[in-house]
PLY file of the C-alpha trace (Angstrom):
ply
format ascii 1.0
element vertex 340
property float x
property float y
property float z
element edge 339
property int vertex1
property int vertex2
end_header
-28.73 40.59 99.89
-28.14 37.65 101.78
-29.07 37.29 106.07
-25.28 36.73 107.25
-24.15 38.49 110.16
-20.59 40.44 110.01
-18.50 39.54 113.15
-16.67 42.95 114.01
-14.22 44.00 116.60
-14.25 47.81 117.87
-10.63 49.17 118.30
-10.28 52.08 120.30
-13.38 53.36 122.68
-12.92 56.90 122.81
-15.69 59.04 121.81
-16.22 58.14 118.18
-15.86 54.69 119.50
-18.26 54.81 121.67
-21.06 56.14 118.91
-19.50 53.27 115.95
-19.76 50.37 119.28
-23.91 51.39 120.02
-24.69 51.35 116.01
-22.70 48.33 115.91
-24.64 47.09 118.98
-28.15 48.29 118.41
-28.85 49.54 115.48
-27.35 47.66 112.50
-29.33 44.69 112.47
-26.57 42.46 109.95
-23.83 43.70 112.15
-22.30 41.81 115.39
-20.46 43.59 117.52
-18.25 40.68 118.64
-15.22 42.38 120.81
-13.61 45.46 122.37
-10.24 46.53 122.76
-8.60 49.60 124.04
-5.39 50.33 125.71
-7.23 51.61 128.68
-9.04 48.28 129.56
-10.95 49.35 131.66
-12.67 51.62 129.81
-12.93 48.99 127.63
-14.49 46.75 129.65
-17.03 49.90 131.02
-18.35 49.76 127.39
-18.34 46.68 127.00
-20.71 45.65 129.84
-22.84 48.57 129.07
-23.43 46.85 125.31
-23.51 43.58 126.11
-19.98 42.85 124.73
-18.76 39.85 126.63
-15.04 40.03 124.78
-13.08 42.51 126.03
-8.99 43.09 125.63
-6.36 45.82 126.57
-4.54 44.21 123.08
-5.75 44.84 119.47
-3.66 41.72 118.39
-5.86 39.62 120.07
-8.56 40.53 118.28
-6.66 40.14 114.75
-5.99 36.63 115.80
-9.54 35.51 116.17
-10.91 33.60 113.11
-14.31 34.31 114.59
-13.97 38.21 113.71
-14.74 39.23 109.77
-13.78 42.92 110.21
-12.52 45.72 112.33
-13.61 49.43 113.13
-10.46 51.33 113.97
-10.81 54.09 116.24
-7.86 54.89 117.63
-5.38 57.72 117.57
-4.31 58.86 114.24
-0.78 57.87 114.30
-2.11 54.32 115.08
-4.24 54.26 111.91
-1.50 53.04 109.11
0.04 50.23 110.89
-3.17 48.63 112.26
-4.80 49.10 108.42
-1.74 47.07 107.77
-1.44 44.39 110.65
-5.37 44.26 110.12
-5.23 43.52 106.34
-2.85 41.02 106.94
-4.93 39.53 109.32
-7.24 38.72 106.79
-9.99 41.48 108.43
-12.19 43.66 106.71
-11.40 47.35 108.10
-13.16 50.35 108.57
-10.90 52.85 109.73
-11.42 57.02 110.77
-10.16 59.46 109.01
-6.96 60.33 108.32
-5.62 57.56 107.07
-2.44 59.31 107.94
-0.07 62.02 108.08
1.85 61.32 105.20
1.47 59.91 102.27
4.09 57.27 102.24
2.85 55.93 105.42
-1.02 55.86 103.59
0.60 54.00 100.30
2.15 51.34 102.59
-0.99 50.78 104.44
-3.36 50.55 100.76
-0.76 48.17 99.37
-1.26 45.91 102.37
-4.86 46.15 101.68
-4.59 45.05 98.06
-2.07 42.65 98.74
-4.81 41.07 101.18
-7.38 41.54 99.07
-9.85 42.83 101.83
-12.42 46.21 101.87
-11.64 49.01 103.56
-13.80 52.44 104.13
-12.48 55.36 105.41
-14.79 57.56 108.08
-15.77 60.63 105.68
-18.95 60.45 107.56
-20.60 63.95 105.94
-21.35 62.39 102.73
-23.59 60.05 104.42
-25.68 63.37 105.66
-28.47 63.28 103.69
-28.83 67.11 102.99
-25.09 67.04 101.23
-26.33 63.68 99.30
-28.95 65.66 97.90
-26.39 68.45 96.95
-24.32 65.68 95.27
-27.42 64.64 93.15
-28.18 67.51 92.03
-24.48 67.89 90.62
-24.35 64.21 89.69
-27.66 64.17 87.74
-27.19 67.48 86.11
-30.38 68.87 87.61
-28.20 72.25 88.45
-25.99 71.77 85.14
-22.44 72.49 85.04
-20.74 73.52 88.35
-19.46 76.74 88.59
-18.60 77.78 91.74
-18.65 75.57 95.43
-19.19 77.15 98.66
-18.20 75.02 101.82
-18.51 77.00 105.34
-17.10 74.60 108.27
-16.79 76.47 111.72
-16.76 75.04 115.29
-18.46 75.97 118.00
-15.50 76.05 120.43
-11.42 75.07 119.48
-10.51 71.62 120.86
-8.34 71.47 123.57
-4.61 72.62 122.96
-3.34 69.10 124.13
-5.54 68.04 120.97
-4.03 70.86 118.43
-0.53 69.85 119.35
-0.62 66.13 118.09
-3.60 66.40 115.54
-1.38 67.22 112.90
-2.85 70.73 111.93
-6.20 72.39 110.91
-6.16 71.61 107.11
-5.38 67.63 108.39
-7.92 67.38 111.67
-10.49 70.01 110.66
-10.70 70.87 107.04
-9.89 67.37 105.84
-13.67 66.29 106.11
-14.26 69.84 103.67
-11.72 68.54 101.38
-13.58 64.67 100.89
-16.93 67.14 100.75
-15.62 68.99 97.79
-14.28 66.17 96.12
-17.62 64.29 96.75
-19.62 67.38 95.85
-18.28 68.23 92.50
-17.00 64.50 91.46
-14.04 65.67 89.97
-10.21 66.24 91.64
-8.70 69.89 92.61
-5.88 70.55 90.85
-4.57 73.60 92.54
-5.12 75.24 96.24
-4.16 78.22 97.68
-4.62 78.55 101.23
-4.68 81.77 103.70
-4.51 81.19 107.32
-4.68 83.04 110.85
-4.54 82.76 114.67
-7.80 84.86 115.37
-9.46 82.60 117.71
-6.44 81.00 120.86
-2.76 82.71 120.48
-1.96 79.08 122.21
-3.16 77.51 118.87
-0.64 79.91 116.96
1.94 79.08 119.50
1.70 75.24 119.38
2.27 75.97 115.02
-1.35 75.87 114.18
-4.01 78.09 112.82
-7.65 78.57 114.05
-9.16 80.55 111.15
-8.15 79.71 107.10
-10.04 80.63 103.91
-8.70 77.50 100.80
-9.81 78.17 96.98
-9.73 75.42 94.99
-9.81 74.74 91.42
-11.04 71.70 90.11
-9.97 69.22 87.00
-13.19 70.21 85.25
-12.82 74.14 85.55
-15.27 74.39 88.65
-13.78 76.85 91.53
-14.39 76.36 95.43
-13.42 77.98 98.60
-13.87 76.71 101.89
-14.36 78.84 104.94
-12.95 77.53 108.41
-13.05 78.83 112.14
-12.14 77.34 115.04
-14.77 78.89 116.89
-17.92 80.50 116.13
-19.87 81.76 118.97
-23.65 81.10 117.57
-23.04 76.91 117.26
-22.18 74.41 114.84
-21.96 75.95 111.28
-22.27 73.95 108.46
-23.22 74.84 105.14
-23.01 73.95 101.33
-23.67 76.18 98.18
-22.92 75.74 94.67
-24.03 77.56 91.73
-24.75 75.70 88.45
-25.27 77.01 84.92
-28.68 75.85 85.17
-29.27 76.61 89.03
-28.17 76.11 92.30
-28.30 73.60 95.44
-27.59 75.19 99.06
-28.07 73.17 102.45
-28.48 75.71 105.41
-27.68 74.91 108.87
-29.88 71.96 111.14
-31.50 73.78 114.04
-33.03 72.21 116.64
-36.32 72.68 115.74
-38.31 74.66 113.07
-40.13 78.01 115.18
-39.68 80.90 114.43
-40.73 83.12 116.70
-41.82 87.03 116.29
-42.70 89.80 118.45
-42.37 93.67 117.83
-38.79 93.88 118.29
-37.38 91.12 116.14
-37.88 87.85 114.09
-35.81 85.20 115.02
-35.21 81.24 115.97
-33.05 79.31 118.23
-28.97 78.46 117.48
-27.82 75.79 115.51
-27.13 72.63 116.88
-24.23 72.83 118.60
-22.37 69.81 118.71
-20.80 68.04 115.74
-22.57 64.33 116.85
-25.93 66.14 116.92
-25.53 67.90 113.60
-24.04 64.57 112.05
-25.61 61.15 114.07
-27.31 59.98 111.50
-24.33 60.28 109.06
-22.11 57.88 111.56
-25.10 54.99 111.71
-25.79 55.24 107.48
-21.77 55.36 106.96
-21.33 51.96 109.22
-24.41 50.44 107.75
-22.72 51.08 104.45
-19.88 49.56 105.52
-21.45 46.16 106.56
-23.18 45.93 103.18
-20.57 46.41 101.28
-18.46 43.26 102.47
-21.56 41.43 103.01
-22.74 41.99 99.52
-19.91 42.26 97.86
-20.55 46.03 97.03
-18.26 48.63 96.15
-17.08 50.38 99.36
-18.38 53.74 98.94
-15.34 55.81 100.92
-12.26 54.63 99.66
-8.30 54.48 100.68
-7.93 56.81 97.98
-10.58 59.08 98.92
-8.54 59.02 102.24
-5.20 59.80 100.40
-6.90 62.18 98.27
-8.04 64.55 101.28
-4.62 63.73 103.06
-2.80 65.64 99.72
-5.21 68.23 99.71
-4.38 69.49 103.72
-0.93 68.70 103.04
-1.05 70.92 99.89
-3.01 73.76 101.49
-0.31 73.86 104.61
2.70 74.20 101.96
0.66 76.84 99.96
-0.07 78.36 103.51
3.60 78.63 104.45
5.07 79.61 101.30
1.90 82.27 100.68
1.40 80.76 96.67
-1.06 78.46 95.11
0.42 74.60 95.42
-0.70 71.96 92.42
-1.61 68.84 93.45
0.99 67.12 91.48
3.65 68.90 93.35
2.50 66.55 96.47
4.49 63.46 95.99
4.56 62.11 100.04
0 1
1 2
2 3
3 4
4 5
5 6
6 7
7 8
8 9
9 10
10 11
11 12
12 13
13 14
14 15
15 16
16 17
17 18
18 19
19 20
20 21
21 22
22 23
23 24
24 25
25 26
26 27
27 28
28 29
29 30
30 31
31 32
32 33
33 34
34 35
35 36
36 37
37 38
38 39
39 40
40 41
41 42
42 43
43 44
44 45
45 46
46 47
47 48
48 49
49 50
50 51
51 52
52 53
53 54
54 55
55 56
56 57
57 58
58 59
59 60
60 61
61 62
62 63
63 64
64 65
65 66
66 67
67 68
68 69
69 70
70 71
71 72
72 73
73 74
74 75
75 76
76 77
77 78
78 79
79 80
80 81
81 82
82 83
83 84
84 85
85 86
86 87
87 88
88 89
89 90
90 91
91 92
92 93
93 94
94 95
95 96
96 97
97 98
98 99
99 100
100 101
101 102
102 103
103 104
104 105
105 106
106 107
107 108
108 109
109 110
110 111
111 112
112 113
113 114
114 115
115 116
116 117
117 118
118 119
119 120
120 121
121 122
122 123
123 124
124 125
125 126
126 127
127 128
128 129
129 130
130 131
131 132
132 133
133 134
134 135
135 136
136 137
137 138
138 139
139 140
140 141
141 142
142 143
143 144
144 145
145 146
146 147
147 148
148 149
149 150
150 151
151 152
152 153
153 154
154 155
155 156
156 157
157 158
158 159
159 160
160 161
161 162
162 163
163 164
164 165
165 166
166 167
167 168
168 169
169 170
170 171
171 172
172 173
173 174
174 175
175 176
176 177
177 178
178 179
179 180
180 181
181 182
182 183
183 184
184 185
185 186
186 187
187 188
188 189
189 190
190 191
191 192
192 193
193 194
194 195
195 196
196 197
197 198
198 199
199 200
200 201
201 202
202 203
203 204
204 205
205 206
206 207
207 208
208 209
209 210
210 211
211 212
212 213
213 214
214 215
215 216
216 217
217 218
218 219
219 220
220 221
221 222
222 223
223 224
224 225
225 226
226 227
227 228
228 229
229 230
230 231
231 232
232 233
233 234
234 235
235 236
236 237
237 238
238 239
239 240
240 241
241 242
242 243
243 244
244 245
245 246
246 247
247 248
248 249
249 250
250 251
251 252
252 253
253 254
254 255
255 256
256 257
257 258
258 259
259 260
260 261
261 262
262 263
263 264
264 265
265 266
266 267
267 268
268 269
269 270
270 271
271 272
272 273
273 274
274 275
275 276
276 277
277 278
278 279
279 280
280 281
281 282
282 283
283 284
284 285
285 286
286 287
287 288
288 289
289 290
290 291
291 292
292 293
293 294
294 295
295 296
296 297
297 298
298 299
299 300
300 301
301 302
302 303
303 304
304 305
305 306
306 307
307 308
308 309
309 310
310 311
311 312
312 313
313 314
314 315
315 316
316 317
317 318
318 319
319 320
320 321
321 322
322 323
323 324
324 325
325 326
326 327
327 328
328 329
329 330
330 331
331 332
332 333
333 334
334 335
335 336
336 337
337 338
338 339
C-alpha cells in the first residue's frame, strides 16, 4: 500500500451525500475530498463550507472535466445513476455510485460497457455487507464453519414508510427497499438464486397501494446450490429498525439479532425487558457507509479488486425486477426469464 491521496468529487448532497462527503472529509485519511456539485448549489455550497470544500458547482460536468479529480461518488437520484456511470467512465474517473444502478437492465448493460470500455473501477453502494455482524455471517458460510447452507432467513422492516412523493418515483419496494436484501442473500450464501416467488400487500399506507406499490412482501428464493431463503419486508414496524440474519447449516447455524442502543436489561416484578432498536437506518448502518468508502479508495489506490461490483448491482436489479413479475402474475419467475 502506497501513501497517494485519491482526488474525489461528491455528486449529489442529499442525505447519503452528506454522510459519503464527512467520511470523505474526515475520516478516510488516503481520501481527498476535492469538489461538490449538486443541482441545488446552494446546498452545495452549505456543505461545502461546512467541510472545508473550497470547489463547489451547480454542474457535474465540471467536475468530469477536471484532470485534478481521480474518481467520483455519485449520489444523485436514481434515474441519474446510468448516464453519469457512463459520462463519468468516459471521463476517465473512477466511480463509486449508490445503489441501483438502474431500473432496467438495458440501461445498467450500457452503463458497465462504458466502464469496461474505459477501463476504470467502479463499486456499487451495497453498504450492509460492510456491517460487520453480516461479515461474520458470511464467514461462517464462506469458511464452512456452519457447513452446507440450508435455509437463509433475512427480516428487513422500517421503522416508518418514506414519504409517498418518494414511493412514486423510487421504482417499487423490491427495487428501493428489498434490493439491499437481495445483494445480502447473494453475499450471504455466495451463490446466485435461480428462482423467486414473491407475495405482496398494502397493509401499512392505502396511498402506497394507490401510487402501484406495496408496503409489506414475503420473497423465497432458491439458490444455484440447492440452499432456500425468504426475506421478510415491512414498510413499517412500530418497535424501530429491524434487521436480522439467520441461516441454518448442516453443521450449525449463524444469526445476527438486532443493534440496540445499549446492552441493559432491566427487570422488576412485572417484566424483563430493554430499550427499542435503533431506529434509524444511518444509526443501525454508519459504520457500514465509512468501511464501504474506505474500501473503495483502496481498491483504485492499490489496485485491488473492487469488492461490490456492476454486476452485483445488475444482479440485485434482476432479482426486484423478477420478484415484481412473480408478484403480478402470482407464480415463481426464474432468473433466466429476466432478459432487460
Amino acid at each position: 500500500m502506497d501513501n497517494r491521496t485519491l482526488n474525489i468529487g461528491l455528486i449529489g448532497v442529499g442525505r447519503i451525500g452528506k454522510v459519503h462527503a464527512e467520511h470523505l472529509a474526515y475520516r478516510i485519511p488516503r481520501a481527498r475530498l476535492a469538489a461538490v456539485s449538486d443541482v441545488n448549489l446552494e446546498a452545495a455550497a452549505a456543505l461545502g463550507a461546512k467541510l472545508g470544500v473550497g470547489r463547489v458547482e451547480a454542474d457535474h460536468r465540471a467536475l468530469l472535466a477536471d484532470p485534478a479529480l481521480d474518481a467520483v461518488v455519485i449520489c444523485s437520484p436514481t434515474d441519474l445513476h446510468a448516464p453519469m456511470i457512463e459520462e463519468s467512465a468516459a471521463a476517465g474517473k473512477h466511480i463509486f455510485c449508490e445503489k441501483p444502478v438502474a431500473r432496467t437492465l438495458g440501461e445498467i448493460d450500457r452503463s458497465l460497457d462504458a466502464v469496461a470500455r474505459a477501463g476504470v473501477k467502479l463499486q456499487i453502494g451495497f453498504n450492509r455487507r460492510f456491517d460487520a455482524n453480516f461479515a461474520r455471517v458470511r464467514r461462517a458460510i464462506s469458511s464452512g464453519e456452519i457447513g452446507e447452507p440450508h435455509l437463509l432467513h433475512i427480516v428487513s422492516r422500517d421503522p416508518g414508510p418514506p414519504p409517498i412523493e418518494y414511493v412514486r418515483v423510487s421504482g417499487g419496494m423490491f427495487l428501493d427497499m428489498t434490493i439491499h436484501d437481495f445483494d445480502m442473500a447473494r453475499f450471504l450464501i455466495g451463490e446466485e438464486v435461480e428462482e423467486v416467488f414473491a407475495a405482496g400487500a398494502v397493509r401499512v399506507d392505502p396511498a402506497i397501494g394507490a401510487a402501484g406499490d406495496l408496503d409489506t412482501a414475503l420473497v423465497t428464493l432458491k439458490f444455484a446450490g440447492g440452499a432456500l431463503g425468504v426475506i421478510d419486508n415491512s414498510r413499517r414496524a412500530v418497535y424501530g429498525y429491524d434487521q436480522r440474519v439467520e441461516v441454518l447449516g448442516s453443521a450449525g447455524g449463524a444469526a445476527v439479532a438486532n443493534n440496540h442502543p445499549n446492552t441493559a436489561v432491566i427487570s422488576d416484578a412485572a417484566s424483563v425487558h430493554r430499550d427499542l432498536p435503533l431506529n434509524f437506518f444511518m444509526d443501525r448502518y454508519l459504520d457500514s457507509f465509512l468501511t464501504e468508502m474506505a474500501a473503495f479508495v483502496d481498491a483504485v489506490l492499490d489496485g485491488a479488486p473492487i469488492p461490490v461490483t456492476g454486476e452485483d448491482g445488475r444482479a440485485a436489479v434482476a432479482l426486484g425486477i423478477a420478484a415484481r413479475r412473480s408478484h403480478d402474475e402470482n407464480r415463481p419467475v426464474r432468473l433466466d426469464e429476466i432478459k432487460a
